[in-house]
C-alpha positions, 0 to 999 in steps of 0.5 A, spaced: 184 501 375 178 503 378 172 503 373 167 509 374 161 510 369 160 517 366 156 520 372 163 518 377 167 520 371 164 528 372 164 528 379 171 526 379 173 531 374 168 537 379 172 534 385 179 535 381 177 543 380 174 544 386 179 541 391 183 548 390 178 550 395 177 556 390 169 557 390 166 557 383 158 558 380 154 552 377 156 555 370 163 556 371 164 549 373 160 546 367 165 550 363 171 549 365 170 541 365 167 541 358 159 539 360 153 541 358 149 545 363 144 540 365 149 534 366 155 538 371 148 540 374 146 533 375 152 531 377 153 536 383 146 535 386 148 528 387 156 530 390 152 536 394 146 531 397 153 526 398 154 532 403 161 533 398 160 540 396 156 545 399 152 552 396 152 558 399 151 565 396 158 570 394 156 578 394 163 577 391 163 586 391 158 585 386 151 590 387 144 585 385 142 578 387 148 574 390 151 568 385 150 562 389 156 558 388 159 551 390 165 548 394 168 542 398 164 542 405 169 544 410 166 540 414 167 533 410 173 533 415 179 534 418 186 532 415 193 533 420 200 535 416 206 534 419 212 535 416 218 533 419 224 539 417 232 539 418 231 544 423 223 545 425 217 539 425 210 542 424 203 540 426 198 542 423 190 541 422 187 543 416 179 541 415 176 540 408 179 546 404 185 546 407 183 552 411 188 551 418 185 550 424 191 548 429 198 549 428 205 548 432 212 548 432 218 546 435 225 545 434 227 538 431 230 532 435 236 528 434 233 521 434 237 515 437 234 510 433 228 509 428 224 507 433 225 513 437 223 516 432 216 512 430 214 513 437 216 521 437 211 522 431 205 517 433 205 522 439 206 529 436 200 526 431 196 524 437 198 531 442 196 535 435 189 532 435 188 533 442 190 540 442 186 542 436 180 541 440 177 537 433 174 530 435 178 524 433 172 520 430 172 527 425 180 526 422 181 523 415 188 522 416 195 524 417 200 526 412 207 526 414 213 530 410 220 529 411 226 532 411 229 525 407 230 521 401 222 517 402 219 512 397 212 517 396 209 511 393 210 506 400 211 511 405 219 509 406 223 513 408 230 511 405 234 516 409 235 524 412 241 526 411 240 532 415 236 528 421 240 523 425 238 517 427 232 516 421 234 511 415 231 505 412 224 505 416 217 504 413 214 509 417 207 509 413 207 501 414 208 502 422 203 509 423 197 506 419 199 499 425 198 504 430 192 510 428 186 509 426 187 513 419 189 512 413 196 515 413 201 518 407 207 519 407 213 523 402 219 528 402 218 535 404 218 538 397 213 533 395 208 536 399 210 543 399 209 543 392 202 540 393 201 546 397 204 550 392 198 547 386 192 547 390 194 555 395 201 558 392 205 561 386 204 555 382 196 555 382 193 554 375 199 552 372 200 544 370 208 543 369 213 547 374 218 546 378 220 547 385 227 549 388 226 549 396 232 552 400 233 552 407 238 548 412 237 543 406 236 543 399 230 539 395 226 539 389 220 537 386 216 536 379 210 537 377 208 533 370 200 534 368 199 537 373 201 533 377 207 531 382 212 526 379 215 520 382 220 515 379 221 508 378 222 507 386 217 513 389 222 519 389 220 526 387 227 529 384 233 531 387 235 537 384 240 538 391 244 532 389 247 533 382 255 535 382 255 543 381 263 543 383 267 537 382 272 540 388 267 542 392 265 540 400 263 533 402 255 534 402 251 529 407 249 525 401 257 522 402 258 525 395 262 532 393 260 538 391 253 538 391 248 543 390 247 542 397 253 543 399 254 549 395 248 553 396 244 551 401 243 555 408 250 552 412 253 552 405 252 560 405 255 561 412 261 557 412 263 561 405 263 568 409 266 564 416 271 561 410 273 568 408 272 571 415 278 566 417 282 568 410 282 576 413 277 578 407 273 585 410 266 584 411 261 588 416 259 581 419 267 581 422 264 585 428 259 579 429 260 573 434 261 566 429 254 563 431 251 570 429 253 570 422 246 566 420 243 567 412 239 573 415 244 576 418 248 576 412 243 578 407 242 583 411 249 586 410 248 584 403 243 589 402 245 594 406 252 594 401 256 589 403 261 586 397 263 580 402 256 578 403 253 580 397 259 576 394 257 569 397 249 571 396 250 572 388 255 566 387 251 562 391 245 564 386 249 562 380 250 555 382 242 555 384 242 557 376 247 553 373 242 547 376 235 549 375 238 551 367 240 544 367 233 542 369 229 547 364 233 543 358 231 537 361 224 538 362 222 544 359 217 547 365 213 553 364 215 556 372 220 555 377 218 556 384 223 558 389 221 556 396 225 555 403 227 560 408 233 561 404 229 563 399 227 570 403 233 572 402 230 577 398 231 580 389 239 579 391 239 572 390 232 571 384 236 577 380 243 572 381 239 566 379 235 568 373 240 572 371 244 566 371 238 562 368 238 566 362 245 565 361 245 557 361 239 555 359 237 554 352 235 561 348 228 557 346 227 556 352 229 561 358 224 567 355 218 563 356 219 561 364 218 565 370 222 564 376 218 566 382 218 566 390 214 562 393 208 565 396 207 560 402 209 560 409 212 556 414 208 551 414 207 550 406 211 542 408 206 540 412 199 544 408 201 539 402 201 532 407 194 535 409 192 536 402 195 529 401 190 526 406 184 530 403 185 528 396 186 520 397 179 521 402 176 524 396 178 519 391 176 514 396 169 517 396 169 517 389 169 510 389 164 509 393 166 508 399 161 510 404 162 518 407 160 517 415 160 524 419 167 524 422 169 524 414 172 518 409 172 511 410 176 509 416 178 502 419 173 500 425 177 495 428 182 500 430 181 506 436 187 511 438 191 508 443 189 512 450 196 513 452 200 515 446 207 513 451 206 506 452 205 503 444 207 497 442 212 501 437 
């Protein structure tokens, strides 16, 4: 553990306010951390001559002289996120405050091997600082989402489930071998619940929940404040406790997982599993490979008892879980993110209500159930921040501050041509 003297302990406790991106006055930092007014002033002259924080002047709508007020410096640099999904993989590049100045997007690959797979990600991360038009010597990092079971505290993947061809693979170990950057790497719901702390729903809440549901279905659990990982690294994996004994074989090699049951091809293959049984539903007019969640959503909302069915039962298996956790672990919000969870009030009013049911009568008043409010990008927005949060730490242990952002390794430059890497 890191000694730091009571002016570094105020800067730490400025930098963990302000790391929100939120700006505030001199006056309201000072009492939010509980220093006087002289002392937070102390400590934020020697974070903005540091060139951490900057001021600048908030009219905020208000008529008189405009409040000075202090923020991170955007230009302290600029983090990559890359959040590597089921169905998609992003790229994103974010400066200080998280603000995104780059992003793409395409469909994922199935890979052959894990070194294929290394050397795919190598070259999205050098492509996507290239086409950001930010200079490299300006990048803090690169923070990594994965779609998989990862160990967030070394950075190893143990598997993707729904990725082929990723298992047992120390990705952070063998990225850092070959980028000039430090590198952080964790599971998709990890990162997207950093997203949520700093930009989404659960800003300003220290204990929450977060369901994602999609092609897959993850969790993560927010203690304090902060993202809980157990003994081994693992963020929860709420998506792979049994909700039916009988139920289908989930990609886990288990039976009757949430996943299983209520992720977004579970959904489909309940409706293609009544379909082939006769059931009448307005998706029987639809080609097989068109039925998709949004399509079935669709009908739900327009009146439809077959997908309205599914929909309905598919948030109760979600509630019954999320109900389980609620006794476990008592959190005061439950996020619900991923693109199944756009689905619309259909499948939260399902949810809750089923919450409401399973949960403890002294617990379930007192917690909101809530979609997110984060898009696309979410994942690869948390593995930014991710990136952000270790550069500031870093900084706050004395580790110089050069132009192009934290500290880096200087013995290491980016290879000139990304195809032909050792990996």
């Amino acid at each position: 553990m890191i000694f730091m003297n009571a002016e570094k302990r105020h800067q730490a406790a400025i930098l963990q306010l302000l790391k929100d991106a939120h700006p505030r006055t001199r006056r309201e930092i000072a009492c939010a951390i509980g220093l006087s007014f002289s002392t937070a002033g102390r400590a934020l002259e020697s974070l903005v001559a540091q060139g951490i924080l900057e001021r600048f002047r908030a009219q905020d709508g208000k008529v008189g002289r405009p409040a000075t007020k202090l923020r991170l410096n955007p230009e302290l640099g600029h983090a990559v996120g890359i959040d590597v999904g089921a169905g998609s993989t992003r790229a994103i590049v974010t400066d200080a405050t998280g603000a995104i100045h780059y992003h793409s997007s395409r469909k994922t690959k199935a890979y052959a091997s894990n070194q294929e797979f290394l050397q795919d990600l190598l070259n999205l991360a050098h492509t996507t600082i290239e086409r950001s038009a930010v200079d490299p010597a300006r990048i803090i990092g690169v923070g990594v989402a994965l779609s998989g079971v990862v160990d967030s505290q070394n950075g190893f993947c143990f598997f993707c489930p729904n990725i082929p061809g990723v298992r047992d693979l120390a990705v952070k170990q063998s990225l850092e071998a070959e980028l000039p950057y430090p590198v952080f790497v964790a599971d998709q719901s990890h990162t997207y619940a950093l997203a949520e702390m700093h930009q989404g729903t659960a800003y300003g809440v220290e204990n929450f929940l977060l369901v994602t549901v999609g092609i897959g279905l993850g969790s993560a659990l927010c203690i304090n404040g902060q993202v809980y990982r157990g003994n081994m690294g693992l963020t929860p994996e709420l998506g792979h406790i049994t909700v039916s004994e009988d139920g289908p074989l989930c990609s886990c090699g288990n039976y009757g997982c949430l996943e299983a049951m209520a992720s977004g091809p579970a959904i489909v293959r309940h409706v293609r599993q009544a379909l082939r049984e006769g059931l009448f539903t307005t998706l029987a007019t639809m080609p097989s490979d068109e039925i998709t969640v949004e399509a079935i959503a669709r009908a739900a909302q327009a009146g439809d008892k077959l997908a309205y069915s599914v929909l309905d039962r598919t948030g109760q298996y979600l509630g019954i879980a999320i109900a389980t956790a609620l006794n476990l672990l008592g959190p005061q919000l439950v996020v619900i993110g991923g693109g199944v969870a756009r689905c619309g009030k259909l499948l939260l009013e399902a949810i809750e209500r089923t919450v409401r049911m399973r949960a403890l009568h002294v617990v379930s008043p007192y917690v909101r159930i809530v979609p997110s409010s984060l898009d696309d990008n979410a994942a690869a927005l948390g593995a930014a921040f991710a990136i952000i949060d270790l550069a500031l730490s870093a900084c706050l242990e004395g580790k110089p501050i050069a132009r192009g952002g934290c500290v880096r390794r200087p013995e290491k430059s980016l290879t000139n041509n990304p195809t032909a890497s050792t990996l």
